[in-house]
VOMIFI-781871 format. One line per 4 residues: number of its first residue (from 1); their letters; for each residue x, y, z of C-alpha. Coordinates in pm, 1 decimal. Example, Ala and Ser with C-alpha at 12.3 -4.5 7.8 and 13.67 -1.06 7.14 Angstrom:
REM VOMIFI-781871
1 = AS = 1230.0:-450.0:780.0 ~ 1367.0:-106.0:714.0
//
This chain:
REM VOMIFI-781871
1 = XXXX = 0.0:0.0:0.0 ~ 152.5:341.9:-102.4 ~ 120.9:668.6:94.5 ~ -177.2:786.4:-124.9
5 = XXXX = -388.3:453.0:-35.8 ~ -231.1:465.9:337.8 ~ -384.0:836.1:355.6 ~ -728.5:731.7:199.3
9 = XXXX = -743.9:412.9:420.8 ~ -718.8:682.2:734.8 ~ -946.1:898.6:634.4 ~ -1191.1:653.3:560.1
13 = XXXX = -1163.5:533.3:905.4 ~ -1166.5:861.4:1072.2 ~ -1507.4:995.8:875.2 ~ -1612.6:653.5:967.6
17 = XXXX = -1580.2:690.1:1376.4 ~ -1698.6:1043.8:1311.2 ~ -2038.7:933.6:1205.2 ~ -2088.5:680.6:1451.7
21 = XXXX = -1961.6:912.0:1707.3 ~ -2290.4:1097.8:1580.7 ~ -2065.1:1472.1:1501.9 ~ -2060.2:1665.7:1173.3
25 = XXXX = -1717.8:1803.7:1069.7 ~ -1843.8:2110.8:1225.1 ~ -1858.6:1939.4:1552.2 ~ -1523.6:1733.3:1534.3
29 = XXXX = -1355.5:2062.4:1454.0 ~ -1503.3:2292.7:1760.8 ~ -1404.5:2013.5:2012.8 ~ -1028.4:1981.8:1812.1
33 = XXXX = -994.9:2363.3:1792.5 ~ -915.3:2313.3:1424.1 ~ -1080.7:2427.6:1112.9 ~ -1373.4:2220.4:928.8
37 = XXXX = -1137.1:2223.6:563.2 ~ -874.4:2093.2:851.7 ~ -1132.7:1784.5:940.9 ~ -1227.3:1758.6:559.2
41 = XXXX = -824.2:1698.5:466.7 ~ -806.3:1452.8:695.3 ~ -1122.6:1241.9:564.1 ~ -1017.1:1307.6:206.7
45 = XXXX = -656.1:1171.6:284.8 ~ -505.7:1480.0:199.2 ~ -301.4:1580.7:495.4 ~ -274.3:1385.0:856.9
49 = XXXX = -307.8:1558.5:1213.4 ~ -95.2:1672.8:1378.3 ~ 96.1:1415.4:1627.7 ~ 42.7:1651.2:1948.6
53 = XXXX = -358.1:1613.0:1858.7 ~ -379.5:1231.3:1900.7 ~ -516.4:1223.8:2211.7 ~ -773.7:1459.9:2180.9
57 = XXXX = -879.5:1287.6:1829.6 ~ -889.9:997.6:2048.6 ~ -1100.2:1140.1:2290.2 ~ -1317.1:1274.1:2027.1
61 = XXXX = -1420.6:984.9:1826.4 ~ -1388.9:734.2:2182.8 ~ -1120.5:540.3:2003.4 ~ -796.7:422.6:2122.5
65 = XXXX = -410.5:506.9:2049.8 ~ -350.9:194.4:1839.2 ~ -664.5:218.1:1656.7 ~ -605.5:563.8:1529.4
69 = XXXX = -229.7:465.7:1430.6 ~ -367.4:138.3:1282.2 ~ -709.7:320.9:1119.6 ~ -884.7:0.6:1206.7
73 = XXXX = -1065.6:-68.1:1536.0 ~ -886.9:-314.9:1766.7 ~ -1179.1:-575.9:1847.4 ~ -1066.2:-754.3:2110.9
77 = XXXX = -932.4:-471.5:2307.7 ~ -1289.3:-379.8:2264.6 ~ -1413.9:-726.6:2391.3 ~ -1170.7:-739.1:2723.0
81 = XXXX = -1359.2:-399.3:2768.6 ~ -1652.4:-545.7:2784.4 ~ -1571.1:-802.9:2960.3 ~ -1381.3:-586.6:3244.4
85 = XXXX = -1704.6:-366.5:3188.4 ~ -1960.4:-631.7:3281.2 ~ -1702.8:-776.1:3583.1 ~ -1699.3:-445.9:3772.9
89 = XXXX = -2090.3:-465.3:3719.7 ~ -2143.8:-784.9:3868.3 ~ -1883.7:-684.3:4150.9 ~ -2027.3:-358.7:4226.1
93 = XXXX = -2408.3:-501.5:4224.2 ~ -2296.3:-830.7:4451.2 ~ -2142.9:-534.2:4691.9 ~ -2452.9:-334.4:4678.8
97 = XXXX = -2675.4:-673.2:4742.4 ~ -2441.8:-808.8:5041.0 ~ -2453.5:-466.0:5198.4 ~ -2828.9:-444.0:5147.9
101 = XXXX = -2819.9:-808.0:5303.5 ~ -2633.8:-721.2:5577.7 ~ -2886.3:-402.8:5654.9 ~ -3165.0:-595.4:5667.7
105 = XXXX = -3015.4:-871.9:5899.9 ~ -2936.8:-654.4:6152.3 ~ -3242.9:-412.8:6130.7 ~ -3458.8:-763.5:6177.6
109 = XXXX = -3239.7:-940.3:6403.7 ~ -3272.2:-599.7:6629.8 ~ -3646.3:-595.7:6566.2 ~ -3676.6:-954.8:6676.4
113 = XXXX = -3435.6:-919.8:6966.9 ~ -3654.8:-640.5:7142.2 ~ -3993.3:-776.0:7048.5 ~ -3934.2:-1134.1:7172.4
117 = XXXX = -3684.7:-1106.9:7497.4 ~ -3735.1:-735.2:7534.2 ~ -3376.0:-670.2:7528.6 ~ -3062.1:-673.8:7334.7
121 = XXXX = -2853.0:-994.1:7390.4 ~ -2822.1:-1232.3:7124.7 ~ -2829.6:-927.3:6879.5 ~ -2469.8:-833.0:6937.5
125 = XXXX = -2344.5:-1208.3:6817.4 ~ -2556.9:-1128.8:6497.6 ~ -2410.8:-748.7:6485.0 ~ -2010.5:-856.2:6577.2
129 = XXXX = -2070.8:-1153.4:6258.3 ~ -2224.8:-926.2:6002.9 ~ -1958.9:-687.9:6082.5 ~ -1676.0:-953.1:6012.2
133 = XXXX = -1820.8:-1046.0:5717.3 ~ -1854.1:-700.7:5602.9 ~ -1451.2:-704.8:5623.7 ~ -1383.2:-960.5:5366.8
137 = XXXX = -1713.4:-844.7:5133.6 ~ -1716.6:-473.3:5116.6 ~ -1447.3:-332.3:5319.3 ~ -1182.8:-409.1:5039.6
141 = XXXX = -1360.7:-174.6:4828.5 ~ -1375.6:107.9:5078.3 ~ -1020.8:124.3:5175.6 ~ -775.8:322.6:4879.8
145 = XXXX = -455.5:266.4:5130.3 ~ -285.4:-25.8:5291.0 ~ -574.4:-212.8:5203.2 ~ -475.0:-509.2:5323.5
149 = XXXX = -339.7:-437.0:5716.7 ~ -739.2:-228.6:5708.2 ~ -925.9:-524.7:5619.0 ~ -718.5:-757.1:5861.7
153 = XXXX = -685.2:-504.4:6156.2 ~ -1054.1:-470.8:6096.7 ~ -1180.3:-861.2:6101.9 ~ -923.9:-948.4:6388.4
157 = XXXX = -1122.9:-665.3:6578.9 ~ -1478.9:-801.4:6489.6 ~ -1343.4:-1171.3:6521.1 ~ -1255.0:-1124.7:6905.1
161 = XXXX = -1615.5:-865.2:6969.2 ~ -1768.8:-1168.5:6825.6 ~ -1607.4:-1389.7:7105.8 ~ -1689.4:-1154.8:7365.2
165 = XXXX = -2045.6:-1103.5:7247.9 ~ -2075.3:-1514.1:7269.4 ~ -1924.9:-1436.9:7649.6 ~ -2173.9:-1213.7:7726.9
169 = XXXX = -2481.7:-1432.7:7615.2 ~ -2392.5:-1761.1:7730.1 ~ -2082.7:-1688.8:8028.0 ~ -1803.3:-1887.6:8138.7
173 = XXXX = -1419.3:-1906.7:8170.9 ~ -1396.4:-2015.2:7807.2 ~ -1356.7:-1662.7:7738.6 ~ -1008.0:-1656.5:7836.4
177 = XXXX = -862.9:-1990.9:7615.6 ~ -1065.2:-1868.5:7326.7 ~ -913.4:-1526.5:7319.1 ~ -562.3:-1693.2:7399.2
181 = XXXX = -602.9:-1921.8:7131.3 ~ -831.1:-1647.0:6890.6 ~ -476.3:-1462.8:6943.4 ~ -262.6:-1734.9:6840.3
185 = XXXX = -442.4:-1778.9:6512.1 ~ -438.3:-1421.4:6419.1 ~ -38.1:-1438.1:6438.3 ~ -65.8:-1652.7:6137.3
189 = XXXX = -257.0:-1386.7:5906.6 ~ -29.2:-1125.0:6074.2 ~ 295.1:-1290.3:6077.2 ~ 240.0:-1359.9:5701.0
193 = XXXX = 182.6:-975.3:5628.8 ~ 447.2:-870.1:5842.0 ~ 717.4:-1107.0:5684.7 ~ 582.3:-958.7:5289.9
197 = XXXX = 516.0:-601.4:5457.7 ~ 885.7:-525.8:5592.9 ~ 1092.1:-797.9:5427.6 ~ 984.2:-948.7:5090.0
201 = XXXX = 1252.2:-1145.2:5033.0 ~ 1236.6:-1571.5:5017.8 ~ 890.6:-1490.4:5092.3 ~ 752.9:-1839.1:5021.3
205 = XXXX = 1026.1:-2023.4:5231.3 ~ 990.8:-1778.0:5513.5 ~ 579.9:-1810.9:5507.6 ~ 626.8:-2223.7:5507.9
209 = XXXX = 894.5:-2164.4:5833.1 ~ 607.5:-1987.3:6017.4 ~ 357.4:-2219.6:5945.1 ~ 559.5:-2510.4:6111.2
213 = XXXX = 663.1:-2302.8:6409.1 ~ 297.7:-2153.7:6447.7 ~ 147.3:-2554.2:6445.6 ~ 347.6:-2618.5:6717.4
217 = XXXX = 257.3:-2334.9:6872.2 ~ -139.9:-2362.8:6845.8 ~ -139.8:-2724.9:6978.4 ~ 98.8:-2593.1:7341.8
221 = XXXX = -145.1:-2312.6:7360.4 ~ -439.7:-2543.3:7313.5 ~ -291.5:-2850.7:7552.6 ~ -217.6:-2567.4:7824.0
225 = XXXX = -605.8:-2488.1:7852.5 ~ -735.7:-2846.7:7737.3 ~ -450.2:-3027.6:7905.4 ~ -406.8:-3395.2:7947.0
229 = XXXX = -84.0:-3628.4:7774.1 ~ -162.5:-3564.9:7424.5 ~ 109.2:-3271.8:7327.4 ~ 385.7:-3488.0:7328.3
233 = XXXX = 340.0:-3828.8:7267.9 ~ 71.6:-3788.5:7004.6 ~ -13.4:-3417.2:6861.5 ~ 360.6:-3350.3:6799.6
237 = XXXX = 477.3:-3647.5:6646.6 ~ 147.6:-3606.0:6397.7 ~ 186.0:-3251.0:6311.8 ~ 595.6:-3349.1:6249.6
241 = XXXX = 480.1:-3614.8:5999.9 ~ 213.1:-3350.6:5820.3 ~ 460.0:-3069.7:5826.6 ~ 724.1:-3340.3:5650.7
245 = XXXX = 505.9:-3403.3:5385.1 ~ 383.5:-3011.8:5348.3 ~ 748.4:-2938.7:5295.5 ~ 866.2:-3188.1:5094.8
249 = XXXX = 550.3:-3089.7:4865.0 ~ 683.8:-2737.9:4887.7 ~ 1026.3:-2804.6:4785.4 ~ 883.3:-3000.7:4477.9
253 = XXXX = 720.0:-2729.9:4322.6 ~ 964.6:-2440.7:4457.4 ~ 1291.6:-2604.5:4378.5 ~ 1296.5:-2918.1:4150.7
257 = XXXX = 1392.3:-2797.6:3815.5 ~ 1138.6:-3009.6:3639.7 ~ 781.2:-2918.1:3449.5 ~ 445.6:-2946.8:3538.4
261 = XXXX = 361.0:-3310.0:3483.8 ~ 675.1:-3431.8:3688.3 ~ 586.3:-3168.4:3998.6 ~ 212.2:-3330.2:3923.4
265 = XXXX = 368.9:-3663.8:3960.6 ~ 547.8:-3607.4:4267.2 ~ 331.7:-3426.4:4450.3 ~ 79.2:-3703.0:4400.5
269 = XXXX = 292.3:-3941.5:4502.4 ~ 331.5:-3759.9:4830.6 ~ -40.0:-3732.8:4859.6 ~ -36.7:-4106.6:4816.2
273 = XXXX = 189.1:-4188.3:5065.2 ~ 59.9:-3934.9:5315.3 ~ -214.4:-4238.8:5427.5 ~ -17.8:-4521.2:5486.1
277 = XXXX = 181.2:-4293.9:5691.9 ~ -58.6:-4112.9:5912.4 ~ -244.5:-4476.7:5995.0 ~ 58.2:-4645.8:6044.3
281 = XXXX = 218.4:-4369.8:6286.7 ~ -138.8:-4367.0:6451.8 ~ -115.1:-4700.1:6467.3 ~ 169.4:-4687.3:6651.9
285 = XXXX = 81.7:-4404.0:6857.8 ~ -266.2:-4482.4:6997.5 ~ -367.9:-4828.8:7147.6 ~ -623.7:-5068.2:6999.9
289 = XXXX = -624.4:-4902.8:6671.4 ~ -570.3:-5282.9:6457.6 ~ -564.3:-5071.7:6165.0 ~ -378.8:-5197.7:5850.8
293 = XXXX = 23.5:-5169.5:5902.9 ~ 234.3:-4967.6:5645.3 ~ 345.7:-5266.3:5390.6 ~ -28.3:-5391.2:5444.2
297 = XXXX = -117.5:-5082.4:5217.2 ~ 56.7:-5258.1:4895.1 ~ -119.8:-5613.2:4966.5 ~ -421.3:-5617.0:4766.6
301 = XXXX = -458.5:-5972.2:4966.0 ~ -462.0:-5790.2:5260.0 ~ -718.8:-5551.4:5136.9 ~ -995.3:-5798.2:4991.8
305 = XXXX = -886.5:-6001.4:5362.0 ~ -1022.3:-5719.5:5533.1 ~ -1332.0:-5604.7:5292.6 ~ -1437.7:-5967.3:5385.3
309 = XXXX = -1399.2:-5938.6:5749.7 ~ -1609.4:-5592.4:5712.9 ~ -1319.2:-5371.5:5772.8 ~ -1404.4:-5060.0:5660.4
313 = XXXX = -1013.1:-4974.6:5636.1 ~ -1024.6:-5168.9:5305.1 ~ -1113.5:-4859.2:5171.2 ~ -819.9:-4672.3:5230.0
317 = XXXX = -603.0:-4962.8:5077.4 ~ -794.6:-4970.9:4793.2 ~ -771.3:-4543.5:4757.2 ~ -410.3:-4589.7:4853.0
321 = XXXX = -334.0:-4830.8:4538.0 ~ -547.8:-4635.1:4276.0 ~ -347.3:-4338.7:4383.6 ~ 2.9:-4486.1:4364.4
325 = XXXX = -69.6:-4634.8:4037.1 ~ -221.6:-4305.4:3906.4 ~ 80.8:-4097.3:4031.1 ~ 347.5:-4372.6:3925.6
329 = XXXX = 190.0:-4313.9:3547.0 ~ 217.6:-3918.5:3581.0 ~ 588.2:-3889.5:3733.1 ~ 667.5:-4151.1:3391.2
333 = XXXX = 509.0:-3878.6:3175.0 ~ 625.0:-3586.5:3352.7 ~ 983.6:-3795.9:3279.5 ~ 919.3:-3857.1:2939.9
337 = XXXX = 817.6:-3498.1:2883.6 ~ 1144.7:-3365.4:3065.6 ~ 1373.5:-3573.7:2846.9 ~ 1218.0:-3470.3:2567.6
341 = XXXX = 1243.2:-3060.7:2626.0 ~ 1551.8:-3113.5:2753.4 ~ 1706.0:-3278.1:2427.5 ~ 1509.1:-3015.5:2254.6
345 = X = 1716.4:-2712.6:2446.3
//
């Protein structure tokens, strides 16, 4: 295409978002500050604007950058549009619905409260859980800064007025443990923020190390209101053996230098494994449990042994074994697919 035919082909397109814009040449040219023989060059593909109008133009005829550079319009910049258009509606009616929702809960929950046990009691549970809902719904959308210490600082507030409004209705020294332990949970959430908030770095490795240290945690806190000889010779040793497989899960997909289909594999191997392990170590743990042992797991003997006896643990033999099989066949894919990228590079 020559210079001639690129002009024509622009001014074409131009006249063309003109009209649909519904302005004369007349009209294009008072909002451009330009003359209408200025707007009639352009559509005749006699001269081009100038490059410090472009945005304006743009503005004009409700066309984009690339579409006046390209003189054709850019449809599926114009669907994503749409479809970011029709998004923000469904977002911004759910909000209006869920805070309509939450108006009408509380305004009836109030009513009832009064009517039936002429007082306010029960109320406050209903008020303290709206509100914490109302931090994950709508609260997002309010705040412009820090959004995300707002909306926590927010629902760790209404999470322990909920706790207290369940003190108030029903009593009881539960109060304390469950604001101990309420506590202990929120250093998760918090501990999280704080480690991406102020540091940043190894973020993933640093979240996983205060996951294992806050499990341990949760279960002293819990034993030291609960108590009993659980902590040691049975909630430890089980949250060890989860907190082995979480990691060795992590360290699959964060550091073995494989694709998808081999992570897959692996990680569904672990899975796989993860049952024959926690019954076995329980098991081993707890008395009178005459569950299947570890190499049991690989008998399929064993298993139709028990599914005759009516041992319901067949099941997990049988899960165990479809599993294995299924994650053998994906780490011998996920192989076969590394060998082959790897000869290609």
């Amino acid at each position: 295409m020559n210079q001639s035919d690129e002009k024509k082909s622009f001014g074409e397109y131009i006249r063309r978002k003109r009209l649909e814009a519904g302005l004369t040449q007349k009209d294009l040219a008072g909002r451009l500050f330009v003359t209408e023989s200025t707007i009639s060059k352009w559509e005749r593909g006699l001269s081009y604007p100038d490059v410090s109008m472009v945005t304006s133009i743009c503005a004009a005829l409700r066309i984009t950058e690339h579409e006046f550079f390209t003189a054709c319009d850019d449809d599926q910049a114009h669907a994503q549009q749409r479809q970011a258009a029709v998004w923000r509606g469904v977002v911004t009616w759910t909000r209006r619905f869920l805070a309509l929702s939450y108006a009408i809960a509380i305004v009836t929950c109030f009513i009832c409260d009064l009517a039936i046990f002429h007082t306010l009691d029960w109320f406050w549970i209903v008020l303290t859980a709206v509100a914490l809902a109302f931090c994950f719904t709508n609260l997002p959308f309010l705040v412009r800064r820090n959004k995300a210490a707002v909306c926590a600082g927010a629902a760790s507030g209404c999470l322990i007025l909920l706790l207290l409004a369940c003190w108030v209705n029903v009593g009881g020294w539960w109060i304390i443990g469950g604001l101990v332990i309420t506590a202990v949970c929120l250093t998760l959430p918090w501990g999280w923020w704080a480690v991406w908030r102020f540091y940043g770095r190894r973020l993933p490795e640093l979240c996983m190390a205060l996951l294992s240290v806050w499990v341990f945690l949760l279960l002293t806190v819990i034993w030291g209101f609960a108590g009993g000889d659980w902590l040691f010779s049975l909630a430890f040793p089980l949250a060890a053996a989860g907190l082995a497989f979480l990691w060795a899960g992590f360290a699959a997909v964060r550091w073995l230098p494989a694709g998808p289909w081999l992570k897959g594999g692996v990680i569904a191997l672990l899975v796989s494994f993860a049952t024959p392990v926690f019954n076995s170590l329980c098991d081993l743990l707890i008395e009178d449990m005459q569950g299947p042992r570890f190499l049991d797991y690989f008998s399929v003997r064993d298993m139709l042994v028990r599914r005759s006896a009516g041992d319901i643990s067949w099941v997990n033999s049988l899960i165990f074994q479809i599993m294995l099989v299924c994650s053998i066949a994906l780490i011998a894919v996920g192989a076969a697919a590394e060998i082959r990228r790897r000869k290609q590079a």
